[in-house]
MDTraj code that builds the backbone (N, CA, C; nanometers):
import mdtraj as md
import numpy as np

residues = "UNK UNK UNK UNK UNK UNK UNK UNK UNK UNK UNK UNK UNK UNK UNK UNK UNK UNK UNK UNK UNK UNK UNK UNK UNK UNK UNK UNK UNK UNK UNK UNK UNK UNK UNK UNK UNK UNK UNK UNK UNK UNK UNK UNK UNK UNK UNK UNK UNK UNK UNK UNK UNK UNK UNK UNK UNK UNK UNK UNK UNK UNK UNK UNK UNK UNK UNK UNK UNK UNK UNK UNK UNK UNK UNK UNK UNK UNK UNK UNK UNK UNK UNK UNK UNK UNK UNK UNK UNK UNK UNK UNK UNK UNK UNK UNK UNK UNK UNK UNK UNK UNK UNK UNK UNK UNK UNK UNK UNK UNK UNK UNK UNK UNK UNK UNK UNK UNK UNK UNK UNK UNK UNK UNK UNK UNK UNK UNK UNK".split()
xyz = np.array([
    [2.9742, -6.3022, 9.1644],
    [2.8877, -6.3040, 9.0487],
    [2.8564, -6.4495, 9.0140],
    [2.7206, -6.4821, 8.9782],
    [2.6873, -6.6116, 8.9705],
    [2.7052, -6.6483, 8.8291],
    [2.7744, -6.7607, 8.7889],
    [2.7897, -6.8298, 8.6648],
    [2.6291, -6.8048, 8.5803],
    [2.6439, -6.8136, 8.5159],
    [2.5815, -6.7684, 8.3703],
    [2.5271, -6.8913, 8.3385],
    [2.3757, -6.9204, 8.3218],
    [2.3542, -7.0750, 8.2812],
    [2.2788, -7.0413, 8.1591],
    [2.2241, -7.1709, 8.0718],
    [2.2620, -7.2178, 7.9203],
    [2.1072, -7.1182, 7.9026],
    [2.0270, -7.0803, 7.9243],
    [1.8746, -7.0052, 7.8830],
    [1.9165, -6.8308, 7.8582],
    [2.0737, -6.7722, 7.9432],
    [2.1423, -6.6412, 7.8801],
    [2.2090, -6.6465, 7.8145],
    [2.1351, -6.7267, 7.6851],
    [2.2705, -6.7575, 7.5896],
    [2.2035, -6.5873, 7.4924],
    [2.2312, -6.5113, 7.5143],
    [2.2168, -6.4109, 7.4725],
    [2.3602, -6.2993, 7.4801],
    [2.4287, -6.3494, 7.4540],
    [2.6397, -6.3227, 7.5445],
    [2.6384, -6.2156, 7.3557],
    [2.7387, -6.0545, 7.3873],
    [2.7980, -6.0676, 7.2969],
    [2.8847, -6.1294, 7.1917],
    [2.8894, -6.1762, 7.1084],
    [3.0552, -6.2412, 7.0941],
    [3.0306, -6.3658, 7.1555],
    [2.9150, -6.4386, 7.1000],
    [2.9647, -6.6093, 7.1418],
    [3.0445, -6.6763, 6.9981],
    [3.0172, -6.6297, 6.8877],
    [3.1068, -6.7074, 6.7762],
    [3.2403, -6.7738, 6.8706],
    [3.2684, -6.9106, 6.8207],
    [3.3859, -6.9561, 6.8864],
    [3.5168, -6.8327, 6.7991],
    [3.6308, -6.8091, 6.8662],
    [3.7251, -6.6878, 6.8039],
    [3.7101, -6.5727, 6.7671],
    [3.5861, -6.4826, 6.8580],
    [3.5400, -6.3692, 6.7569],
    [3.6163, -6.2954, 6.7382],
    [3.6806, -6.2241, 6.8206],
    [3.7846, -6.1329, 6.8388],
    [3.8708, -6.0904, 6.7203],
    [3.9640, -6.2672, 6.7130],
    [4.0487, -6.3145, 6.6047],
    [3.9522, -6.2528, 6.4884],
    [3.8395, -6.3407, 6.4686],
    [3.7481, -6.3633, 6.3507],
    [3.7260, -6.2045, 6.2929],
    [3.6958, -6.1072, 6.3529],
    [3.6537, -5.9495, 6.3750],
    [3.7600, -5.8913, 6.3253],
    [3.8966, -5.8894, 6.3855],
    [3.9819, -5.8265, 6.3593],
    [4.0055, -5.9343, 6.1731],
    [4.0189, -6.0273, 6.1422],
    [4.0544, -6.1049, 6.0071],
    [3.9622, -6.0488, 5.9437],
    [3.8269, -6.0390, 5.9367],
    [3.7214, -5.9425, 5.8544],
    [3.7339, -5.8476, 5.8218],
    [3.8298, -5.6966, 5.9547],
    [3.8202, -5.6244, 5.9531],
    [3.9604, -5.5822, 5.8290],
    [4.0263, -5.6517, 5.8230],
    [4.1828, -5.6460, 5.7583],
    [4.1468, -5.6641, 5.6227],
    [4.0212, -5.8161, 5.5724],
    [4.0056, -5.8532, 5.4563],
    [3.9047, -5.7549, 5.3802],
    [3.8858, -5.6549, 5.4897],
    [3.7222, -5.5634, 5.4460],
    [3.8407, -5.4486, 5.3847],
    [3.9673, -5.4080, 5.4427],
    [4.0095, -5.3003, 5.3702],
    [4.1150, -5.3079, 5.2634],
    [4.1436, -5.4650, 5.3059],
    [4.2238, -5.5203, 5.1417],
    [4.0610, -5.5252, 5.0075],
    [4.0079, -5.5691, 5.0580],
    [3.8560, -5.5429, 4.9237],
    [3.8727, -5.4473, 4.8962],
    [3.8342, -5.3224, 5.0095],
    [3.8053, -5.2039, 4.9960],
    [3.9055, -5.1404, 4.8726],
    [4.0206, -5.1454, 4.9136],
    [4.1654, -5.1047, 4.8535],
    [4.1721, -5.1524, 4.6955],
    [4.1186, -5.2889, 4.7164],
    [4.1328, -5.3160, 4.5621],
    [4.0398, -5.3063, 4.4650],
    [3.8665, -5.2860, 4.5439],
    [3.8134, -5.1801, 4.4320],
    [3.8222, -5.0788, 4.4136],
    [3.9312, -4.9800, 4.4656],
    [3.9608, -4.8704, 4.4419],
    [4.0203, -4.7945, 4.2984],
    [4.0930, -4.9532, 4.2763],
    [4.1400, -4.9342, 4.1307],
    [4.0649, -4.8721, 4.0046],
    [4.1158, -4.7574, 3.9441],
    [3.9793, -4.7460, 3.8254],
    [3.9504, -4.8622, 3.6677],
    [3.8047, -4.8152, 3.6816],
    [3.7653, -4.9199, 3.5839],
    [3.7196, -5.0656, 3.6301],
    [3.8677, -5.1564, 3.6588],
    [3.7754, -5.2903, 3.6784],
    [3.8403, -5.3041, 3.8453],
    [3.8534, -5.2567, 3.9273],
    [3.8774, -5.2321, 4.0397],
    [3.8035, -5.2953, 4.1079],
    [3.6818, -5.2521, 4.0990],
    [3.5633, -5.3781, 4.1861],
    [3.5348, -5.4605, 4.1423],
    [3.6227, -5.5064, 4.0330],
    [3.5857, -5.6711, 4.0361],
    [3.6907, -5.7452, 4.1078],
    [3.7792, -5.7212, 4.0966],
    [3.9027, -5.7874, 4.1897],
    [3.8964, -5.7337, 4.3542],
    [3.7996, -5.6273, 4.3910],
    [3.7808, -5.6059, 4.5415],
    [3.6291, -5.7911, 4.5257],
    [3.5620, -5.7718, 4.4321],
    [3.4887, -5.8291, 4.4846],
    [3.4773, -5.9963, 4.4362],
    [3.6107, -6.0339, 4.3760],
    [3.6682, -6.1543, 4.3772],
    [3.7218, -6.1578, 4.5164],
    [3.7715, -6.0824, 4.5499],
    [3.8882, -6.1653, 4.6734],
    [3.8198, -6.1457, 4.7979],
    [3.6944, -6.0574, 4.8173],
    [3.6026, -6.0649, 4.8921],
    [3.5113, -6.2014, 4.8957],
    [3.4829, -6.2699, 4.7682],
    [3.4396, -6.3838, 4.7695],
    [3.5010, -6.4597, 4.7602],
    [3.6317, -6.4825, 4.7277],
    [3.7025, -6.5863, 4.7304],
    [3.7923, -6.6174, 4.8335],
    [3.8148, -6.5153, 4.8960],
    [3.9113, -6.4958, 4.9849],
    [3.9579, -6.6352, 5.1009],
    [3.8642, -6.7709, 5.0856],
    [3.8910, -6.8123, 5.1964],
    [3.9541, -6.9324, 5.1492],
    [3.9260, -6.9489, 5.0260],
    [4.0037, -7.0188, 4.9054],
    [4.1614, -6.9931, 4.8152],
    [4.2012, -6.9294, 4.8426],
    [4.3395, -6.8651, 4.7801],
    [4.4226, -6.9530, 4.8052],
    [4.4571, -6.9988, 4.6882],
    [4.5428, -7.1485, 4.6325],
    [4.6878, -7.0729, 4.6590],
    [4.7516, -6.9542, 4.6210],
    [4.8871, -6.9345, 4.6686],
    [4.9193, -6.8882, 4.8380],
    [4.7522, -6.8703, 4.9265],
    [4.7886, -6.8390, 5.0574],
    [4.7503, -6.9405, 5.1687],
    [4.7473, -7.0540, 5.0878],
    [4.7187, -7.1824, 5.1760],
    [4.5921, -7.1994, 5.2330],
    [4.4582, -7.1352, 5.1139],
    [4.3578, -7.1556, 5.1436],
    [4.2769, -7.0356, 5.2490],
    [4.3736, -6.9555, 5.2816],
    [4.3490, -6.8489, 5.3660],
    [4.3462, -6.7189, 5.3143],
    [4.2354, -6.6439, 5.3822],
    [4.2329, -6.4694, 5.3583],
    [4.3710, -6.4222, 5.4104],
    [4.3628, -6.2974, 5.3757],
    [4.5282, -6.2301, 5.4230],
    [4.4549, -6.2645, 5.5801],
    [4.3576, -6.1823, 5.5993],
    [4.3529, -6.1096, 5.7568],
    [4.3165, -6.2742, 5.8634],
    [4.2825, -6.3343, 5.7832],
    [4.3043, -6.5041, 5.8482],
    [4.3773, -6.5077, 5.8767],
    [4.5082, -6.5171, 5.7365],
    [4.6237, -6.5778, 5.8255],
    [4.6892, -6.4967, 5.8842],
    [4.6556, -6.3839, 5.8818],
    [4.7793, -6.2724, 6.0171],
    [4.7179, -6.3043, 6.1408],
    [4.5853, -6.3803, 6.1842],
    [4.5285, -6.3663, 6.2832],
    [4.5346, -6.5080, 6.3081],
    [4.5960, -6.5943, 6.2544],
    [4.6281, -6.7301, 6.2731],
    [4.5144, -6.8311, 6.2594],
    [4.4055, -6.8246, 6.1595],
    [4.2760, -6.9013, 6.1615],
    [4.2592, -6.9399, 6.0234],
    [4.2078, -7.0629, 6.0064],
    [4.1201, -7.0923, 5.8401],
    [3.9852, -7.1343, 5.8488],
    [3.9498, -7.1664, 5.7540],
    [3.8574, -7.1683, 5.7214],
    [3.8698, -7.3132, 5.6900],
    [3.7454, -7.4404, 5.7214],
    [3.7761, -7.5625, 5.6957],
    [3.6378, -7.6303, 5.6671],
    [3.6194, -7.7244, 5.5587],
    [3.4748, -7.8119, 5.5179],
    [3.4336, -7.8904, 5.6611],
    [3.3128, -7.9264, 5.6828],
    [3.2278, -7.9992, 5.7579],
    [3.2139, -8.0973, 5.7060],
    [3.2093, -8.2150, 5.7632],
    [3.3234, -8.2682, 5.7739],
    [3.4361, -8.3085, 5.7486],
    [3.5503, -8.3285, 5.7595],
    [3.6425, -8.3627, 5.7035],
    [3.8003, -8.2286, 5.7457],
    [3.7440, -8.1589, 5.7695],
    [3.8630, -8.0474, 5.8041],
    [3.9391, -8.0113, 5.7208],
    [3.9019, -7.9823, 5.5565],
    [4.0050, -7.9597, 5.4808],
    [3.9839, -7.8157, 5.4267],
    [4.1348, -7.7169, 5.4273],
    [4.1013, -7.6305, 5.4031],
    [4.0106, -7.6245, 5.2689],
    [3.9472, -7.4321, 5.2095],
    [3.8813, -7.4626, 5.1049],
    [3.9318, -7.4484, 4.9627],
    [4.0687, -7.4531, 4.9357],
    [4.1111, -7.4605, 4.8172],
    [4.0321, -7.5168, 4.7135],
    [4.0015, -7.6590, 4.7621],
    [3.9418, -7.7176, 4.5992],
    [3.7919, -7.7167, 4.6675],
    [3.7356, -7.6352, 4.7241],
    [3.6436, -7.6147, 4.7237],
    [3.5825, -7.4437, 4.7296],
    [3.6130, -7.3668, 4.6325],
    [3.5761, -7.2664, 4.6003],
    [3.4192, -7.2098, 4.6140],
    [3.3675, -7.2996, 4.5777],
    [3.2323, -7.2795, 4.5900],
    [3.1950, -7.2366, 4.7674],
    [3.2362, -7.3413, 4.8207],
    [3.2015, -7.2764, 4.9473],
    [3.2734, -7.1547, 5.0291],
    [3.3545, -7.1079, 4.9407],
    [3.3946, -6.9662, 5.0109],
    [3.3123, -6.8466, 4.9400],
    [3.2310, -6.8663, 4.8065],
    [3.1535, -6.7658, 4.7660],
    [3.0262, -6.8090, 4.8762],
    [2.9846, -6.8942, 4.8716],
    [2.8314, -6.9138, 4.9764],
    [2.8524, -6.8683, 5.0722],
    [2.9896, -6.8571, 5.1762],
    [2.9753, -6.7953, 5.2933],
    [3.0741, -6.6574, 5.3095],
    [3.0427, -6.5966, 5.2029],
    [3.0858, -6.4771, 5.2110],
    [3.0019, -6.3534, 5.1122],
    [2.9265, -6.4652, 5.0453],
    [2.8122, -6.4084, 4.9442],
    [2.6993, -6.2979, 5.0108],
    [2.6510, -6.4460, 5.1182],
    [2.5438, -6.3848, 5.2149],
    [2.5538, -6.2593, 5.3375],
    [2.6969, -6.2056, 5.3161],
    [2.7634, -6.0654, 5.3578],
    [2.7423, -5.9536, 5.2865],
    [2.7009, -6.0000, 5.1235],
    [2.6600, -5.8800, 5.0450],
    [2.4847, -5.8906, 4.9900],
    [2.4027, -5.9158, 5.0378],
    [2.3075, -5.9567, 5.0284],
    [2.1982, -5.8869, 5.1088],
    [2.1429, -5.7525, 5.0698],
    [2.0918, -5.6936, 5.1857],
    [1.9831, -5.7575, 5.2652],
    [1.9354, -5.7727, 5.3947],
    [1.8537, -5.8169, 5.4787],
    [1.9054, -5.9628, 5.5186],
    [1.9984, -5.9946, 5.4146],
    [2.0756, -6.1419, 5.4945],
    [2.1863, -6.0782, 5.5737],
    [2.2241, -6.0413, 5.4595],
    [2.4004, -5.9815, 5.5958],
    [2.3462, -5.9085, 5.7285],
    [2.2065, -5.8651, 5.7257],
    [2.2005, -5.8153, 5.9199],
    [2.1655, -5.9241, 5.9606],
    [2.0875, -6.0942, 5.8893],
    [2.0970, -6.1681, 5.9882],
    [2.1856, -6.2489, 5.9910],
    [2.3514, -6.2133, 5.8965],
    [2.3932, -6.2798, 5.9059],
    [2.5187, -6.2383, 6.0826],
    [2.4955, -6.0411, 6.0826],
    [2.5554, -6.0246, 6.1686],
    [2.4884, -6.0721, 6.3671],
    [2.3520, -6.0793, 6.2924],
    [2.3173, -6.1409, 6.4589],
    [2.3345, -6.2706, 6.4723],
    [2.3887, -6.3612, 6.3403],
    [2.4630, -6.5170, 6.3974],
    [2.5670, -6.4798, 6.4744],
    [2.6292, -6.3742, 6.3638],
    [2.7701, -6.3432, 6.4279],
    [2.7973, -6.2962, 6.5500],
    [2.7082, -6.2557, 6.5735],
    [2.7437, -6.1958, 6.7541],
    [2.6708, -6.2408, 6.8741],
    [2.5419, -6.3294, 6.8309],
    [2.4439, -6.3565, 6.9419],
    [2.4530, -6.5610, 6.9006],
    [2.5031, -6.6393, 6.8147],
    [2.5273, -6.7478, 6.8046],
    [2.6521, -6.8171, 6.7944],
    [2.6650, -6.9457, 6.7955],
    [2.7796, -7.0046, 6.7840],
    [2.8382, -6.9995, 6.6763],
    [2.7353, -6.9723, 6.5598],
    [2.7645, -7.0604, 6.4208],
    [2.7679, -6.8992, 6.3206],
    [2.8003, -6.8971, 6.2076],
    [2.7554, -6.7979, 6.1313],
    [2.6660, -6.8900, 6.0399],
    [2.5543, -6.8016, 5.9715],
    [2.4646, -6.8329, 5.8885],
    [2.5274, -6.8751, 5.7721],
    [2.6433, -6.8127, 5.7365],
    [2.6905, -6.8372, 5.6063],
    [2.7859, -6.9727, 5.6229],
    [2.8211, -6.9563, 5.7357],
    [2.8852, -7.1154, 5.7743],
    [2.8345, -7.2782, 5.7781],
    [2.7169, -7.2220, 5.8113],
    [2.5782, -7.3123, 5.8333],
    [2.6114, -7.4016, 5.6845],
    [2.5156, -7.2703, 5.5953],
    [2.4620, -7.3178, 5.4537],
    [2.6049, -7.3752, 5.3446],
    [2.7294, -7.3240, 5.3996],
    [2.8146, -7.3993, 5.3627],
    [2.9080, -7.5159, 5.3983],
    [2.8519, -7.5336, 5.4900],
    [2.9425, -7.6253, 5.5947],
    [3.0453, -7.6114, 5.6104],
    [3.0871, -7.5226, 5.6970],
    [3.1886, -7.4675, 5.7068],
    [3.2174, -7.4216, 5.8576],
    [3.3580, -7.4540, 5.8610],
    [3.3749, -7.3780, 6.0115],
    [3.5157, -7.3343, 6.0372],
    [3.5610, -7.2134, 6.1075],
    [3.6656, -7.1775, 6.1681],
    [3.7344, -7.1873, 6.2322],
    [3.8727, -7.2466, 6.2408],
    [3.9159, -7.2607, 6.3756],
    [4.0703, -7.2007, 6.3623],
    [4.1578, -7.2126, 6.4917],
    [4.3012, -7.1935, 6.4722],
    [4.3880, -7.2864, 6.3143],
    [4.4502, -7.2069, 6.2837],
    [4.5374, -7.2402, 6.1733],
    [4.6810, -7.3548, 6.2482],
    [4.7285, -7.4256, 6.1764],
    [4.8543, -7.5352, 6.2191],
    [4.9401, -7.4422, 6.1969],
])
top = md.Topology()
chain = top.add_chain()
for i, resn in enumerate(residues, 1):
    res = top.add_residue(resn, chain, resSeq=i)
    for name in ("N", "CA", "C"):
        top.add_atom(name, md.element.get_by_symbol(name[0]), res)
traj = md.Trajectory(xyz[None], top)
């Protein structure tokens, strides 16, 4: 089979870590889920920790399903997790609830390097220390 050159960049799953990244979404989608379940104000705390999630000052800046999957979330430039920067974990997790953005945010996610919401926040993913 002949190597793959740079014009089929059309690959499922080029995000750098998708796998990781997929399965950490998929964990933080049913801790949300779970905690707007609560009655009354239930979806507001599913949909705090859905937006905040990448910011959490007692989990070292990490979503649960991040850190079981060993990854954070880190500013452009500079590499620091986003604790004191809150803001950018609502911008790139905002544009997930946003109808007609979140489908283009899922064809960054699977047909590019970058996510859209990563882009506009400068932001990027990598393995956790």
């Amino acid at each position: 089979m002949a190597p793959m050159d740079k014009q089929s960049s059309s690959i499922f799953g080029q995000t750098p870590l998708f796998e990781e990244r997929l399965m950490a979404f998929v964990i933080d989608f049913v801790i949300s889920f779970g905690l707007s379940l609560f009655p009354k104000i239930g979806w507001i705390f599913g949909l705090m920790y859905f937006l905040l999630k990448d910011s959490l000052y007692f989990n070292k800046g990490q979503s649960f399903g991040k850190r079981i999957m060993k990854l954070q979330v880190v500013t452009e430039p500079g590499h620091e997790n986003l604790i004191k920067y809150p803001q950018k974990s609502i911008v790139r997790n905002l544009i997930l609830l946003i109808p007609i953005l979140n489908l283009v945010e899922c064809y960054y996610f699977l047909f590019r390097t970058k996510r859209l919401g990563e882009i506009w926040s400068e932001t990027a993913v990598e393995r956790s220390h």
